[in-house]
C-alpha positions in Angstrom: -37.0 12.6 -14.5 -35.8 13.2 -10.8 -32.1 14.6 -10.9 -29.5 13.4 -8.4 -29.6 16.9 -6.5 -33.5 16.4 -6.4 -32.9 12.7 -4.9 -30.1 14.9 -2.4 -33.0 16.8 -1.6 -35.9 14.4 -0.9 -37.1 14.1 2.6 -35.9 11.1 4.0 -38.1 8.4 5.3 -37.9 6.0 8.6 -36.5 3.5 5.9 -33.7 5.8 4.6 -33.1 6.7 8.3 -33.0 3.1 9.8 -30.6 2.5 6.7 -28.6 5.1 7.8 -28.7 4.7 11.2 -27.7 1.0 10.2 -24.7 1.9 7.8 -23.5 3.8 10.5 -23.4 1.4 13.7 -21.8 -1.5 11.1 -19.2 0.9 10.8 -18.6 1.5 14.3 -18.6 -2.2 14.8 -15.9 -2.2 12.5 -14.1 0.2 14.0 -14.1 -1.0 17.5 -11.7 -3.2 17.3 -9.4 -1.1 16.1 -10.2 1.4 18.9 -10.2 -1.1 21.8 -6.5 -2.5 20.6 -5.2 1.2 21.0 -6.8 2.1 23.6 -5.2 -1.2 25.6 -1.7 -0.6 23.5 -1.2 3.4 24.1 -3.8 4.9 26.2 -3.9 3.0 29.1 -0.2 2.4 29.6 0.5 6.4 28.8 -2.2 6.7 32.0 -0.2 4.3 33.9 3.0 5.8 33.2 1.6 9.2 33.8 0.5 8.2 37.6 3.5 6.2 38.2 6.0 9.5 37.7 4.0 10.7 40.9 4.8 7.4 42.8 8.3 5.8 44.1 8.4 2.4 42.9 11.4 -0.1 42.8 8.9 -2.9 41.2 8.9 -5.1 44.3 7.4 -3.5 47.3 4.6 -1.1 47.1 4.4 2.1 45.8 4.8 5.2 47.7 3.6 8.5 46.6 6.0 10.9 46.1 4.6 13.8 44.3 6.6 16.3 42.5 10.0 14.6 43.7 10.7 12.5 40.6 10.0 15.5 38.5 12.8 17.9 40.4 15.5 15.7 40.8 15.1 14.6 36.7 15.3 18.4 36.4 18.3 19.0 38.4 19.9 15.9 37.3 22.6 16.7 34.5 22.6 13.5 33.0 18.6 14.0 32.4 19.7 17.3 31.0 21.6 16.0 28.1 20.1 13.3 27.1 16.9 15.0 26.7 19.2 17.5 24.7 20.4 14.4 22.6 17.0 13.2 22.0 16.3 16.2 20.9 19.2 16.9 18.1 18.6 13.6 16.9 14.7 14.4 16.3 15.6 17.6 15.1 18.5 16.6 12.6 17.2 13.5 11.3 13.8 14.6 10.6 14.9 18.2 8.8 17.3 15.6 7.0 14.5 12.7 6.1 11.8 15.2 5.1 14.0 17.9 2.5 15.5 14.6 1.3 12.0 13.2 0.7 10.8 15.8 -1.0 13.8 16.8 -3.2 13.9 13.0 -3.9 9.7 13.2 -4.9 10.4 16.3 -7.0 12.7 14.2 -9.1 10.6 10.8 -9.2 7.8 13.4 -10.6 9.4 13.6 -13.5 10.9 10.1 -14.5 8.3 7.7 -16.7 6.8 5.7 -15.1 8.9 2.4 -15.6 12.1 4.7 -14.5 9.9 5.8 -11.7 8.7 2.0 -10.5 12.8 1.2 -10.0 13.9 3.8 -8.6 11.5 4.4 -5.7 11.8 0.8 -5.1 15.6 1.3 -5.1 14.9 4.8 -2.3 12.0 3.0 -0.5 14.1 -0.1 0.2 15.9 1.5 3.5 12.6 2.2 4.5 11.2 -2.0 4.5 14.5 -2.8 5.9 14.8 -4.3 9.9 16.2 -1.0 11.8 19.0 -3.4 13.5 20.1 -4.8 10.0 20.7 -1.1 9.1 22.5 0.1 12.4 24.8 -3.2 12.1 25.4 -1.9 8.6 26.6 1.4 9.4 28.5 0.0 12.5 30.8 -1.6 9.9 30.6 1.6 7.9 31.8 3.8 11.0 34.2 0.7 11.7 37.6 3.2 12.4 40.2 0.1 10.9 38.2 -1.2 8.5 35.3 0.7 7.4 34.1 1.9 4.8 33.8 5.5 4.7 37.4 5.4 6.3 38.8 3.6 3.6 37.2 5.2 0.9 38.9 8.8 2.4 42.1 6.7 2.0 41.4 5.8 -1.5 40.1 9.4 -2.0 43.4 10.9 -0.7 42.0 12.5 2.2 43.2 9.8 4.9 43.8 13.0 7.2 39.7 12.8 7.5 39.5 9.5 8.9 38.0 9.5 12.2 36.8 7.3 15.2 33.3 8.4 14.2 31.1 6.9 16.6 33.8 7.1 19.5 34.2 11.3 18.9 32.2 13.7 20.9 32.2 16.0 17.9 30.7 13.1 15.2 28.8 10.8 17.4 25.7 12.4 17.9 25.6 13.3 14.3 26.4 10.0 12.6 23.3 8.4 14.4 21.1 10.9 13.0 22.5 9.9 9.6 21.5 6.4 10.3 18.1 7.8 10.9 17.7 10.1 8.2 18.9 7.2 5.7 16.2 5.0 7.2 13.3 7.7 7.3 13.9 8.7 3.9 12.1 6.3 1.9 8.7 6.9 3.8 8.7 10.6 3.5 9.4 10.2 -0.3 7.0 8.1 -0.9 4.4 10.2 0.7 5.2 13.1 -1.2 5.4 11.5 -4.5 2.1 9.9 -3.9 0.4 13.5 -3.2 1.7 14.7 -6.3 0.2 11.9 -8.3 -3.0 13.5 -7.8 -2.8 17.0 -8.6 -4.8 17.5 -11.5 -2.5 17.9 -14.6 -4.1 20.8 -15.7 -2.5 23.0 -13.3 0.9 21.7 -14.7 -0.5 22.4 -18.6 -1.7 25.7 -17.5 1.6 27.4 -16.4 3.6 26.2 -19.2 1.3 27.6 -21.4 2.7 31.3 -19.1 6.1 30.0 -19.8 7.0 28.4 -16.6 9.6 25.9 -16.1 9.3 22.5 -13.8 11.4 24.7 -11.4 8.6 27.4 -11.0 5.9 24.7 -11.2 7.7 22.8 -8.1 7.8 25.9 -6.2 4.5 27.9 -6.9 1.9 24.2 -7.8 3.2 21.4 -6.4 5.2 22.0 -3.1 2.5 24.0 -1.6 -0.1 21.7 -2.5 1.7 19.3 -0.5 2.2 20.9 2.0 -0.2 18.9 4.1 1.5 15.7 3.6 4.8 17.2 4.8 3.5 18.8 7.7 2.0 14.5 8.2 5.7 13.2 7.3 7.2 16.0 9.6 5.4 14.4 12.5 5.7 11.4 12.1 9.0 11.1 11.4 9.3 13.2 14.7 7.5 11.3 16.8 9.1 7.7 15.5 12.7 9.7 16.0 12.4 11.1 19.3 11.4 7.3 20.8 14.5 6.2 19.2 16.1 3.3 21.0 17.2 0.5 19.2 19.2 2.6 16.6 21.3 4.4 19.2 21.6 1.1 21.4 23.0 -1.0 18.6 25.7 1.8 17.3 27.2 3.2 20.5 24.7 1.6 23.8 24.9 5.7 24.1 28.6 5.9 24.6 31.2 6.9 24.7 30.3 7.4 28.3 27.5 8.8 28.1 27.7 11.1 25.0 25.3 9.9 22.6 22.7 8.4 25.5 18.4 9.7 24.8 16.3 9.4 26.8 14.6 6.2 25.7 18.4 4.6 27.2 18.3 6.4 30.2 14.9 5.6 30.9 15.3 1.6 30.8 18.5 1.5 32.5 16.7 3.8 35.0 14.1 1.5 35.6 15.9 -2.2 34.4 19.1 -1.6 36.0 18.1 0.8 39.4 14.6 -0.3 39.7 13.7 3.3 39.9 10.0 3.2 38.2 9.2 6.5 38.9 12.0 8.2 38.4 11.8 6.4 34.9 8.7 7.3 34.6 9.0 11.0 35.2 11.6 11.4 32.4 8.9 9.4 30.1 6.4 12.3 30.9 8.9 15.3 30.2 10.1 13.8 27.0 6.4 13.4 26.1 5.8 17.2 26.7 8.7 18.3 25.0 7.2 15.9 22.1 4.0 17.5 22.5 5.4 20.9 22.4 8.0 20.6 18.9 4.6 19.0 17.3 2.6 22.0 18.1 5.2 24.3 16.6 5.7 22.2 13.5 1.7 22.4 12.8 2.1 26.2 13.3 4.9 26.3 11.0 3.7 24.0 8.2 -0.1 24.6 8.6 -0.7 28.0 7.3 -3.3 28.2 4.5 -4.6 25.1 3.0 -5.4 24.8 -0.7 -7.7 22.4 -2.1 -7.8 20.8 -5.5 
């Protein structure tokens, strides 16, 4: 009787290769589509935006090259300089937040049944399904300084002297946003990790308690760094999705006061809405992509190291 690894190793015939050559131009088929739809929806208007930061461009007459102009005076220009330093706090902060939340919150969720389990990461995931201007309107009447929440509740706490203008302080502002963020991001980097964890085999688990280790030692030496891929995925992604934030930071402060709390994602459209200056605009879009690019590459340095395999 001919064994499966003996049927691996038969010599394939123009049949089997037609078959396979077949099997493997449906799939392309299939994913053509897919690959046409992003190659309309990101690469071609990242090209665009790329050659347009090299242009000067006010969206009605014709475009005039203009080299490495755009790119100095967005580097000279303070206002460029902090609200790339903005965007980058808030993709910093609300990702470190998001992700150690996530995974402290999957640690937990390993270890409820499984009813307990379905409730509550429905309860954690629910931020996650939730419209992002329904959440900033909510935390815009938490922040409220006469009648918010979180100020009241210091009232009721005893600690009125804490009450604060929060989205209206230089010191709080930047910091509240990226609370709204990490609240928001949460869910999705739970839900990720908890689902990794699912499939380690259970045997590992069995295995050290039989050398007398607790669920502390098993989190720690098993399961976190066999997960470690799927955070290093979370990490990015919740970077990428934070440092493009717009709506969250127009709804809450429109990236006052003054100009305290304004990213780059502002300053870009009122760059280009507002002043007509497309390639300015444009040119901040490249440098905030490179400096993207850049915390990305160090992430997958930092998180990568060794993989294990199950």
């Amino acid at each position: 009787m001919m064994t499966a690894m003996d049927k691996r190793n038969e010599p394939r015939t123009p049949l089997t290769r037609r078959r396979q050559a077949g099997l493997s131009l449906t799939g392309f088929l299939f994913l053509l589509p897919a690959a046409l739809f992003l190659l309309y929806a990101n690469f071609i208007p990242f090209l665009w935006n790329t050659i347009l930061a090299f242009q000067d461009w006010n969206g009605f007459r014709a475009a005039s090259w203009a080299g490495l102009d755009n790119f100095r005076r967005a580097f000279a220009d303070e206002l460029v300089r902090s609200s790339l330093g903005n965007s980058l706090y808030l993709a910093l902060v609300s990702t470190l937040g998001a992700v150690l939340l996530g995974v402290v919150l999957a640690a937990f969720l390993y270890r409820l049944g499984s009813r307990e389990g379905t409730v509550a990461r429905l309860i954690l995931f629910m931020p996650s399904m939730m419209p992002i201007a329904v959440i900033a309107l909510l935390f815009t009447f938490i922040y409220n300084p006469t009648m918010g929440i979180l100020n009241n509740l210091l009232s009721l706490l005893g600690r009125g002297d804490l009450a604060n203008a929060w989205l209206e302080d230089r010191n709080t502002v930047m910091f509240c946003i990226a609370v709204v963020s990490i609240f928001r991001m949460t869910g999705s980097s739970m839900l990720l990790c908890f689902a990794d964890m699912q499939v380690i085999p259970t045997s590992f688990l069995e295995s050290s308690v039989l050398d007398g280790a607790g669920y502390r030692q098993q989190y720690f030496r098993i399961l976190l760094p066999l997960i470690r891929p799927t955070i290093l995925l979370t990490t990015i992604n919740t970077l990428s999705v934070n440092f493009k934030t717009y709506d969250t930071v127009f709804i809450l402060t429109r990236g006052g006061p003054g100009n305290l709390s304004k990213t780059v994602p502002i300053l870009m459209t009122e760059t280009a809405f507002i002043h007509s200056e497309f390639g300015y605009s444009a040119a901040m879009g490249v440098m905030l992509t490179v400096v993207i690019m850049a915390i990305i590459a160090l992430s997958n340095k930092a998180l990568g190291g060794e993989q294990h395999e199950l």
